[in-house]
Backbone as a ProteinNet text record, in pm:
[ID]
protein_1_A
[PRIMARY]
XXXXXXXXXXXXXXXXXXXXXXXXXXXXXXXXXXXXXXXXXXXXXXXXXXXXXXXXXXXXXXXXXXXXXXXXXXXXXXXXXXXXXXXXXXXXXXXXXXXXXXXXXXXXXXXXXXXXXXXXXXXXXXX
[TERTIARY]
1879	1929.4	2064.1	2169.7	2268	2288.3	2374.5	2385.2	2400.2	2475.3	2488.9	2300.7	2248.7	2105.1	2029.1	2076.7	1945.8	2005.8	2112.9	2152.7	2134.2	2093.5	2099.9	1916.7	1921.9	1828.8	1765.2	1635.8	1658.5	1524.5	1500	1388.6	1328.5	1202.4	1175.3	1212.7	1213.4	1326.5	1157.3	1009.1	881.9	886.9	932	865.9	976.4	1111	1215.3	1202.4	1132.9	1114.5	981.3	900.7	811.6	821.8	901.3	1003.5	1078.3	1172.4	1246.8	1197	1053.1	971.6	937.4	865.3	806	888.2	1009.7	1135.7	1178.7	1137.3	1153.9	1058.8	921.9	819.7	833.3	867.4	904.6	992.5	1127.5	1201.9	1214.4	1097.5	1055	988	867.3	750.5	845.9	986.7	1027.1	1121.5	1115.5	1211.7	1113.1	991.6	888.2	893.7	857.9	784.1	961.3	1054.7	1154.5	1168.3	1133.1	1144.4	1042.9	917.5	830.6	849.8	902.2	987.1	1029.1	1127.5	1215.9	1144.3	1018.4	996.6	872.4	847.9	777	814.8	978.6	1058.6	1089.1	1118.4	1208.9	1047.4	937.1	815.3	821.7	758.2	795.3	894.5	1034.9	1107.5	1102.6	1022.1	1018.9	916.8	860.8	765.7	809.8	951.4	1030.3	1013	959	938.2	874.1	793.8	711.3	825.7	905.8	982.1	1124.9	1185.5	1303.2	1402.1	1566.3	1654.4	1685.3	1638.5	1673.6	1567	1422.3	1340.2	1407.7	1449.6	1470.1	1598.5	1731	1793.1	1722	1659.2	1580.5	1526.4	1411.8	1356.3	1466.6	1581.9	1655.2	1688.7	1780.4	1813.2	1724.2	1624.2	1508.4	1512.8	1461.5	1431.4	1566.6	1706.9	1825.7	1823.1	1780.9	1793.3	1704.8	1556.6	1449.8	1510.9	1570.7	1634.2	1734.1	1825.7	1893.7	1875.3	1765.6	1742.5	1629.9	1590.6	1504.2	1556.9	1647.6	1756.5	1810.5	1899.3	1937.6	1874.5	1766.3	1656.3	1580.6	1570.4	1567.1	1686.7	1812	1929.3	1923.6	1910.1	1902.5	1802.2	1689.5	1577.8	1578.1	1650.3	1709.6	1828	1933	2042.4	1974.1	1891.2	1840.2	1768.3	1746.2	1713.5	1806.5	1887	2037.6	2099.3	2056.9	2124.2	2100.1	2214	2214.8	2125.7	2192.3	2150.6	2129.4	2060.2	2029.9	2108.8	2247.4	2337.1	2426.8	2400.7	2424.5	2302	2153.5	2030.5	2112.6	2141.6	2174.7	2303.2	2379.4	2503.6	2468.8	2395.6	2307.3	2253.7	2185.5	2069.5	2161.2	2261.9	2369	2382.4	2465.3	2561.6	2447.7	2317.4	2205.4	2149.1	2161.8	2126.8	2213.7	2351	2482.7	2517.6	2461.4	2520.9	2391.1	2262.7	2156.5	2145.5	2204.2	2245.9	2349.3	2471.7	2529.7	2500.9	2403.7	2370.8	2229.1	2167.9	2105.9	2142	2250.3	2313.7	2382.8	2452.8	2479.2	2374.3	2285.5	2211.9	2120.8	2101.9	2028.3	2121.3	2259.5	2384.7	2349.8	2366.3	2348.6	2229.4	2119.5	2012.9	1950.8	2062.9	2014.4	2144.4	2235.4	2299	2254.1	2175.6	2064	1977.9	1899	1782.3	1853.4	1947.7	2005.6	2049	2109.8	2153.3	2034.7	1932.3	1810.3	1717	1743.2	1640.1	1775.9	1851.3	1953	1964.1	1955.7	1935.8	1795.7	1691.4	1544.7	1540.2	1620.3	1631.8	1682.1	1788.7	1844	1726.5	1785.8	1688	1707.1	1608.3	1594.3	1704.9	1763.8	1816	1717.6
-18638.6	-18533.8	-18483.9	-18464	-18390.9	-18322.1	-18224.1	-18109.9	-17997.1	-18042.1	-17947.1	-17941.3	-18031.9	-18015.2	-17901.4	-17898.4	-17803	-17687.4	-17631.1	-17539.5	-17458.1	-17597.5	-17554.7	-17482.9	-17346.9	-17352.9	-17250.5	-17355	-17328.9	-17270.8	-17185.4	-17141.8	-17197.9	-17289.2	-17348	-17262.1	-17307.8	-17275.2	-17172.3	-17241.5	-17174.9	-17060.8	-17045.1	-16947.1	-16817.5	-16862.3	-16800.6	-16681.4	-16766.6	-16727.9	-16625.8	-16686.2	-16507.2	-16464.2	-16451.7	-16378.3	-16303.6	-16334.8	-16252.7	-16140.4	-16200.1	-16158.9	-16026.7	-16076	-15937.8	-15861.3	-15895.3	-15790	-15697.6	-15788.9	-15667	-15575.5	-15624.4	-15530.5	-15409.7	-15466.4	-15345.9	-15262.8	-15257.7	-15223.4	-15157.2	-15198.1	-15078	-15013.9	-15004	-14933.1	-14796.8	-14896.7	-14712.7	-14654	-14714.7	-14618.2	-14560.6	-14592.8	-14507.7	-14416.9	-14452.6	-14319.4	-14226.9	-14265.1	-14156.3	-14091.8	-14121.6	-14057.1	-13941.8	-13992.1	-13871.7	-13791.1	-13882.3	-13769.5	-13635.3	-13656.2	-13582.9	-13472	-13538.6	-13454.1	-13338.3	-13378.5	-13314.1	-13174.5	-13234.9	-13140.5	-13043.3	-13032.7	-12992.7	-12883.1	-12962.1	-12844.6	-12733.4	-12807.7	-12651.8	-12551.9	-12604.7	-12496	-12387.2	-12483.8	-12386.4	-12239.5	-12292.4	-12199.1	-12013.8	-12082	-12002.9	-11879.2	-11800.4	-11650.2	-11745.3	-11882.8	-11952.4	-12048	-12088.5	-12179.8	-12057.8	-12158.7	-12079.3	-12168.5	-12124.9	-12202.6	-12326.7	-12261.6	-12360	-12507.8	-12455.6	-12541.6	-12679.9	-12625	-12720.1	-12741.6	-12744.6	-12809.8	-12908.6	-12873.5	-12987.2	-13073.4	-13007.5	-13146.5	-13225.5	-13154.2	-13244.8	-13381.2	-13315.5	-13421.5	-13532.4	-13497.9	-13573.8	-13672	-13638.4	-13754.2	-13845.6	-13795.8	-13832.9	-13948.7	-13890.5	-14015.4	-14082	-14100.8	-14196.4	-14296.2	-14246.7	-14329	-14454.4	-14357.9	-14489.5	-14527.4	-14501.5	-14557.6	-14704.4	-14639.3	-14771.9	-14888	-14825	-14926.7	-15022.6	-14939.4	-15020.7	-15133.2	-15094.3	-15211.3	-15285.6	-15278.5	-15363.2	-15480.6	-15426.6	-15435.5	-15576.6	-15530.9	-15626.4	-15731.7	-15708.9	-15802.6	-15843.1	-15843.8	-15957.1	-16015	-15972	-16075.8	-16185.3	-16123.4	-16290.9	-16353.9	-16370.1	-16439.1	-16575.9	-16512.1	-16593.2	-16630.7	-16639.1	-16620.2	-16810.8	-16878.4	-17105.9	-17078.4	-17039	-17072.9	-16957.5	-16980.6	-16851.2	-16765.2	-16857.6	-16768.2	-16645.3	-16662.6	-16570.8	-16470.7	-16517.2	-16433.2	-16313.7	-16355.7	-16294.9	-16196.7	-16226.8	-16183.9	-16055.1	-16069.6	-16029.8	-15901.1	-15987.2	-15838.3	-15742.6	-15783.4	-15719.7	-15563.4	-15629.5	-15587.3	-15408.9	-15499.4	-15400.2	-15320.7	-15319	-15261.5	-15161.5	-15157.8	-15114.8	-15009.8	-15048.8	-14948.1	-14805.6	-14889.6	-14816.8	-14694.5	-14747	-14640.5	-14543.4	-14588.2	-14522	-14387.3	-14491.7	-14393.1	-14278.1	-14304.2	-14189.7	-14126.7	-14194.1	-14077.3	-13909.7	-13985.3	-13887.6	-13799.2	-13884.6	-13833.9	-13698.8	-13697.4	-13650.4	-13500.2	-13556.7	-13421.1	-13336	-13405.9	-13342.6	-13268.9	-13304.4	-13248.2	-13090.1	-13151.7	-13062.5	-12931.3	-12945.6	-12808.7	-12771.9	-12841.6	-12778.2	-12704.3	-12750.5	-12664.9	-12550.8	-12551.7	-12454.2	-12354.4	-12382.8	-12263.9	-12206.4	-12295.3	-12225.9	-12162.2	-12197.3	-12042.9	-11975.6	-11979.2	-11831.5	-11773.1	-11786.5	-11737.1	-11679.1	-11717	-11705.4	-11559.3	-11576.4	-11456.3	-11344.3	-11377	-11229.2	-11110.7	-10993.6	-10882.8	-10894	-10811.4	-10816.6	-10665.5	-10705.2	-10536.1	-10513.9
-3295.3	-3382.8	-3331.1	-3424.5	-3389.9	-3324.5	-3223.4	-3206.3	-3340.6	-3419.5	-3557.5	-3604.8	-3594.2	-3622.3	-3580.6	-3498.1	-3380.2	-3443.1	-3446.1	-3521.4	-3620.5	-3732.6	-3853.7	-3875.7	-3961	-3980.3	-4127.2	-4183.5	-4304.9	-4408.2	-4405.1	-4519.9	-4620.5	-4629.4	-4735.3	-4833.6	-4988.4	-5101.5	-5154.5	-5105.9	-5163.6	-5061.3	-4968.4	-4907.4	-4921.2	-4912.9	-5001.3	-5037.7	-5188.7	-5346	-5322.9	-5230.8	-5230.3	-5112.6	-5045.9	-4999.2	-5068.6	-5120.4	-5232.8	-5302.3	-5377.7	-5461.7	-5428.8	-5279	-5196.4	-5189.4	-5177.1	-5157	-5247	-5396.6	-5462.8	-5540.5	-5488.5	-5504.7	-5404	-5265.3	-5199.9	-5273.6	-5304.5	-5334.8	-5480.9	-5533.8	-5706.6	-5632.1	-5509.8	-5443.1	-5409.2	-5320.4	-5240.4	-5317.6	-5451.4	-5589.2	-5613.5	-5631.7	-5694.1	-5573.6	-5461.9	-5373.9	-5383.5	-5324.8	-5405.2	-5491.2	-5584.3	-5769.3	-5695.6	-5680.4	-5673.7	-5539.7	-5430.5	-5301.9	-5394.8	-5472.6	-5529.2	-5594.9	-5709.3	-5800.7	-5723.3	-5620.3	-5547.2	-5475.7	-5427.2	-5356	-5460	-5597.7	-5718.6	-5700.9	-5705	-5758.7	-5640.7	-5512.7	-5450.2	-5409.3	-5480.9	-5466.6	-5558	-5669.9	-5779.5	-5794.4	-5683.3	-5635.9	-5562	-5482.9	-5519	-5369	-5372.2	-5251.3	-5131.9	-5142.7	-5078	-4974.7	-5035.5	-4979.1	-4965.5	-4847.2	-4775.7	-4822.7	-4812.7	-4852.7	-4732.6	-4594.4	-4528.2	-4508.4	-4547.8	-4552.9	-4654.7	-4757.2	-4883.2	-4815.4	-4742.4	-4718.4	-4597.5	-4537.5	-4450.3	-4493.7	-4578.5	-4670.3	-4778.9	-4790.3	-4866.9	-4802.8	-4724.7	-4596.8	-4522.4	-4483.9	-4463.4	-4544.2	-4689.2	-4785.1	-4774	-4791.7	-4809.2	-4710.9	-4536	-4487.8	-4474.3	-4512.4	-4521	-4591.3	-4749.5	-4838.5	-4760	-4698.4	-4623.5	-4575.9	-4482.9	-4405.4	-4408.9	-4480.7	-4539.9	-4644.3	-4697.5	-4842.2	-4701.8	-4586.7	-4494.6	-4463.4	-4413.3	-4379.6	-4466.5	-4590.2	-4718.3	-4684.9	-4666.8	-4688.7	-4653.1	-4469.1	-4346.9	-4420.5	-4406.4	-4410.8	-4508.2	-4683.4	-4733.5	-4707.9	-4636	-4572.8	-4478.1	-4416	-4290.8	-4378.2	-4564.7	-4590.7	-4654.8	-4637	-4688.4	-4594.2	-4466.4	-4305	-4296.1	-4261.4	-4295.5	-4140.6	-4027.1	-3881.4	-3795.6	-3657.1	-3616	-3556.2	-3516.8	-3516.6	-3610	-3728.8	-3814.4	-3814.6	-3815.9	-3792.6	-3664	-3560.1	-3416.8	-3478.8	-3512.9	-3586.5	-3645.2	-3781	-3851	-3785.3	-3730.6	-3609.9	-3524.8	-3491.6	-3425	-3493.4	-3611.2	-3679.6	-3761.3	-3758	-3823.1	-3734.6	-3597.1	-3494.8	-3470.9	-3445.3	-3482.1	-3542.4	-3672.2	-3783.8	-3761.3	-3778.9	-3806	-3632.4	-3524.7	-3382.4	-3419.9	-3489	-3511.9	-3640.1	-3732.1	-3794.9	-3853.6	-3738.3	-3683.7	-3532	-3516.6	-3391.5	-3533.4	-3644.4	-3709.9	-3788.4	-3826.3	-3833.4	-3793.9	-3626.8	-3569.1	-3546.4	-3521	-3529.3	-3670.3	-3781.7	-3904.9	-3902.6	-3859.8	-3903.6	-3775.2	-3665.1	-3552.9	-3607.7	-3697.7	-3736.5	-3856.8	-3940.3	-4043.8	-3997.2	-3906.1	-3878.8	-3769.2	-3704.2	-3656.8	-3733.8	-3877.2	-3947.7	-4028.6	-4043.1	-4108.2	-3996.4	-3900.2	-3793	-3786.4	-3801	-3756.4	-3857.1	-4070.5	-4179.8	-4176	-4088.7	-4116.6	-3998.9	-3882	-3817.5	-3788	-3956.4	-3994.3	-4042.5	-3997.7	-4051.9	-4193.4	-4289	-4409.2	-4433.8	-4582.1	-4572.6	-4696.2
[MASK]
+++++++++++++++++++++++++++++++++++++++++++++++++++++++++++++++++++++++++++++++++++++++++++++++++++++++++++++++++++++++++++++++

């Protein structure tokens, strides 16, 4: 066998295809569980004296980054299905390792001055 052989490497075209498939059953599953993330969040604010403003910017955010965070990793795990050799797989994994550090390093900033301004709104006196 070649050296270019050993290299190359390739996804039967059947296993693929439900591959793919699965991918996008996942991918109507976490539109659905979003839609209702959402419509869930919309009800208990509506509730209203029960919920705080800073709670609902937390839970906003929260959902906001589950969303990406998981579309991300949809993202990834259909690119390595299109990935010829494993050096692009490695590439690939890099590049998704990377983004996804960098972006819950921001993450974790964003969310640690949310919940900071909602205990310091929550520990004003009432007038």
């Amino acid at each position: 066998m070649s050296e270019e052989g050993h290299d190359r490497f390739e996804i039967p075209k059947e296993m693929r295809s439900m591959a793919e498939a699965s991918f996008d059953q996942a991918r109507k599953a976490f539109e659905k569980f979003v839609a209702t993330a959402h419509a869930t969040a919309g009800s208990i604010e509506e509730r209203g004296a029960t919920v705080r403003a800073g709670a609902k910017d937390i839970g906003a955010k929260a959902i906001s980054y589950a969303e990406k965070n998981v579309q991300a990793s949809l993202d990834y795990a259909q690119s390595l299905l299109h990935a010829k050799d494993l050096t692009e797989i490695m590439k690939l994994h890099s590049e998704y390792v990377q983004a996804q550090m960098r972006s819950l390093a921001e993450q974790a900033s964003e969310m640690g001055q949310i919940v900071s301004r909602a205990a310091m709104e929550a520990a004003k006196p009432k007038v």
